[in-house]
C-alpha positions as CSV (number, residue, x, y, z in Angstrom):
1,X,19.4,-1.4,19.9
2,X,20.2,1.5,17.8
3,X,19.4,5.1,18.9
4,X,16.3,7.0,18.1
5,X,14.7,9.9,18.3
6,X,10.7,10.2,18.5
7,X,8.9,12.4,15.7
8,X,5.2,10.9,16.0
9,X,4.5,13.8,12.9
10,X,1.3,13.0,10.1
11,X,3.3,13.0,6.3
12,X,1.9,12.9,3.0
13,X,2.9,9.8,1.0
14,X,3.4,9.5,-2.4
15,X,3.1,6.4,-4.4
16,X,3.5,6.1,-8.8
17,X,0.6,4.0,-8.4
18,X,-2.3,3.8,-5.8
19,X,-2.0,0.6,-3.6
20,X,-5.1,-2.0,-5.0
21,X,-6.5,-2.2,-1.7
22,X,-6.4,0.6,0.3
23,X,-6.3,-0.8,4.0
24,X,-3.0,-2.7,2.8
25,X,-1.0,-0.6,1.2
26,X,2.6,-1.4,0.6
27,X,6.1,0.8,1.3
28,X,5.1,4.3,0.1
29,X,8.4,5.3,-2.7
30,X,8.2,8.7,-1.2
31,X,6.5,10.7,1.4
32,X,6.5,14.3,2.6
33,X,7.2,15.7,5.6
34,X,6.6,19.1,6.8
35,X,8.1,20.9,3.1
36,X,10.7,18.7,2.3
37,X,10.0,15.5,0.3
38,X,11.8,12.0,1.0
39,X,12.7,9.7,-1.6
40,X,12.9,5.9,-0.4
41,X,15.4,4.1,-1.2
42,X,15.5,0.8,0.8
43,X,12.3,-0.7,2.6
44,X,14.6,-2.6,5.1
45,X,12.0,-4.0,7.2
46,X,8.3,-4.1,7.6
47,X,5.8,-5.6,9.7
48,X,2.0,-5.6,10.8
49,X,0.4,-4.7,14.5
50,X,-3.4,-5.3,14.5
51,X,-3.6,-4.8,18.6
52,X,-6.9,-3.2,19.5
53,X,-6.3,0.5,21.1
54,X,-8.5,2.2,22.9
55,X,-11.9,1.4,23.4
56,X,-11.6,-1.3,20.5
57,X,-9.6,-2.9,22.9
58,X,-12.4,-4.5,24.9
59,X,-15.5,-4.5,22.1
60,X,-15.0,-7.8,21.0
61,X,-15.9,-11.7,22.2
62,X,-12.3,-13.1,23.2
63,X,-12.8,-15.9,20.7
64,X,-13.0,-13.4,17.4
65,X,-10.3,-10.9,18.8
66,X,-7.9,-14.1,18.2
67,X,-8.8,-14.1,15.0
68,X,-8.8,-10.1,14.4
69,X,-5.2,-10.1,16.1
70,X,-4.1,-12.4,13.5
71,X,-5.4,-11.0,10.2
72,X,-7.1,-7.2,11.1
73,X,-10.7,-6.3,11.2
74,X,-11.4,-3.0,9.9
75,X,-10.4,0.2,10.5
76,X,-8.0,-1.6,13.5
77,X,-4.2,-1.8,12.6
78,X,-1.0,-0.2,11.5
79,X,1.6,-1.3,8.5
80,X,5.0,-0.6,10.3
81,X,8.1,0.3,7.5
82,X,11.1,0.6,8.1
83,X,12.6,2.6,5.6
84,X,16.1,4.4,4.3
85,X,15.8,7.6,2.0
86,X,18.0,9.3,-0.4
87,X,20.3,11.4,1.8
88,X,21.1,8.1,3.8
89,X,18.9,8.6,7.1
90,X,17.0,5.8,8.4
91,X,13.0,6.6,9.5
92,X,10.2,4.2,10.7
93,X,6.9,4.9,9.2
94,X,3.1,3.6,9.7
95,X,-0.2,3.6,8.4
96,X,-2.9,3.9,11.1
97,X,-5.7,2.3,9.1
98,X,-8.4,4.1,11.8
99,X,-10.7,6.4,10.2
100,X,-10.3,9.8,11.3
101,X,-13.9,11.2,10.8
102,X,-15.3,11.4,7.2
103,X,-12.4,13.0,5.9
104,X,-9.6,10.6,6.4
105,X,-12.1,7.4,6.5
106,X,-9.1,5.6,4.7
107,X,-6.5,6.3,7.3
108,X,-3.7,8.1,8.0
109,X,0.4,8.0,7.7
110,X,2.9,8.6,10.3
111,X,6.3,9.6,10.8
112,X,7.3,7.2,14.2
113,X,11.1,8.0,14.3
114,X,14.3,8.5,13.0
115,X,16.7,5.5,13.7
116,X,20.1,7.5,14.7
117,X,23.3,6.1,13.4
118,X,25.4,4.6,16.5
119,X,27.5,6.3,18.0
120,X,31.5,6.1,18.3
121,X,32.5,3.0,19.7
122,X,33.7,3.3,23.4
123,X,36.6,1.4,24.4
């Protein structure tokens, strides 16, 4: 398992065109972090979490959180991407698809980590 380094940090992402649903968006071609602005490159992986946090974690019958584990219910869930940007740095990046009060009621995006290149190889 590669290094990393923890950032946890909201960004601003950027896409040419608006995803058509916005719960589901797909990989963002840029985002922004703090003032400088990240192109992306390569999507190189991606993948979905729809575990319950929190006090959502015990609201539901055990029968239907199957089913909302599986496929999302909403406002639960995150869209995990791993990503690679112009200057050749790898980051992992998620949309938290929680509302945030009334003015983020469509979520918010995340800067997880940075996936550090490995190291020298010891011999």
């Amino acid at each position: 398992m590669p290094p990393t380094r923890f950032i946890g940090e909201p960004i601003t992402v950027e896409f040419d065109q608006p995803p058509l649903f916005a719960k589901q968006p797909s990989c963002p071609p840029r985002f922004v972090w703090g003032k400088t602005s990240f192109e992306v490159v390569a999507n190189l992986q991606e993948w979905r979490d729809y575990g319950r946090r929190g006090r959502r974690a015990n609201n539901m019958r055990p029968e239907n959180l199957l089913k909302a584990a599986k496929r999302g219910s909403w406002g639960v869930g995150r869209y995990y991407f791993r990503v690679q940007v112009g200057d050749g740095r790898i980051f992992e990046i998620y949309y938290d698809r929680a509302p945030q009060g009334q003015e983020k009621r469509l979520g918010s995006w995340f800067l997880n980590r940075e996936i550090l290149p490995d190291g020298p190889d010891e011999e």
